[in-house]
N, C-alpha and C positions, 0 to 999 in steps of 0.2 A: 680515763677519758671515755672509754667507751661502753663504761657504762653508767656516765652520764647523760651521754649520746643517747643511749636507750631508754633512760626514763624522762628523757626530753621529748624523744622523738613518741612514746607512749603515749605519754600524758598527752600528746598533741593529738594524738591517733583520739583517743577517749573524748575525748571533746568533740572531735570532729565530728564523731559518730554519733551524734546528738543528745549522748546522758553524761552532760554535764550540769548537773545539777542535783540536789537528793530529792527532790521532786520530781524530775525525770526519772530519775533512778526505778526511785519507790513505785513510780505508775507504771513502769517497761514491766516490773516486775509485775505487777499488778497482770496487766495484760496478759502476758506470757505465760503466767501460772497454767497449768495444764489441768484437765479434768482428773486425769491419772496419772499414775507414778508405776515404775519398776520399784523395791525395795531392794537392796542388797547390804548386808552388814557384811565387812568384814573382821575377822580376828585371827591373828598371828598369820597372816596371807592368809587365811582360807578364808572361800564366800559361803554364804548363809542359801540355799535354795531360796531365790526369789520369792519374795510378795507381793501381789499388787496392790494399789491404795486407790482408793476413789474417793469424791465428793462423797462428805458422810461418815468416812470411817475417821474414826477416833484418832490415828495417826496421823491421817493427809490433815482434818480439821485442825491438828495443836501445827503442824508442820507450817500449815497457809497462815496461821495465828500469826508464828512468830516472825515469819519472813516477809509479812507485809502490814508490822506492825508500825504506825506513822512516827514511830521513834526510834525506829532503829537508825542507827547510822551508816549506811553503806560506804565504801571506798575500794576505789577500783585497783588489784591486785592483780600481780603474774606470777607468782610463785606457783608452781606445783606443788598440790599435797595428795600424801599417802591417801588412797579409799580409806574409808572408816565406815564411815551409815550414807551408803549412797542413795539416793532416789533420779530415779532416770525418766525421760521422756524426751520426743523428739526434739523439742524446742527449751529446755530446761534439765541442769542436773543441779542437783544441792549436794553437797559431800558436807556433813556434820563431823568436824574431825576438833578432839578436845574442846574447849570454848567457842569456837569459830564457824562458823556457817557460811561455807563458799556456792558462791551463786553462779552456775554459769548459763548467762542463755542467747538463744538468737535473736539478734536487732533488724539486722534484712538481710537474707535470703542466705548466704553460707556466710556471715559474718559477727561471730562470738564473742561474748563482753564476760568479763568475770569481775566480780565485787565479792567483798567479803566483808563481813560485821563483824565485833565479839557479842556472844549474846551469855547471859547468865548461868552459870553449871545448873542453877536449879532447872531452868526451860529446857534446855537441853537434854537433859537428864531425865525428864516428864515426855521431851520427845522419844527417845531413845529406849526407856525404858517399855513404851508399850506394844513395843517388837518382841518382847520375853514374855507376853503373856500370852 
């Protein structure tokens, strides 16, 4: 019962908070997207020495492709996941973990929304990949 309680009382929160809609969604994200990015990969727990990504590089450009691509389908998620290929900024983190692309960013002022897609092992993997080069 109570943890129907909580995806009751969520799913109200979500909505409340005005990105009920995938057009909502898709434009917060829009919005929000950051000029830069922190990089961090992890593997087997250890982190990768940070990268940064900006407008322009190769990474942030497939990265902004795919996460504000007008088909993706977002859906608002609580789950915790493991770091994988994190990208950090004040108002935005994306953790890329298996298939999945979790989005978390802020809507107004300390108040955080997470969505999460599946997105293609090929994109993902075109993302991920150009961290090894």
């Amino acid at each position: 019962m109570k943890g129907l309680m909580f995806c009751v009382i969520s799913t109200v929160l979500f909505f409340c908070l005005g990105c009920h809609s995938m057009d909502n969604i898709h434009n917060a994200i829009i919005a929000k997207y950051p000029e830069k990015f922190e990089y961090i990969k992890f593997n087997k727990s250890k982190e990768s020495a940070p990268k940064y990504l900006k407008k322009g590089d190769n990474m942030y450009d497939k990265l902004f492709e795919c996460v504000t691509a007008k088909t993706r389908e977002w859906h608002s998620d609580f789950t915790t996941y493991a770091p994988q290929s994190i990208f950090n900024s004040e108002q935005m983190n994306i953790n890329i973990t298996g298939s999945k692309v979790v989005v978390n960013f802020a809507i107004k002022g300390d108040k955080w929304i997470q969505v999460i897609s599946k997105v293609d092992k090929k994109i993902i993997d075109e993302i991920v990949d150009i961290s090894e080069k």
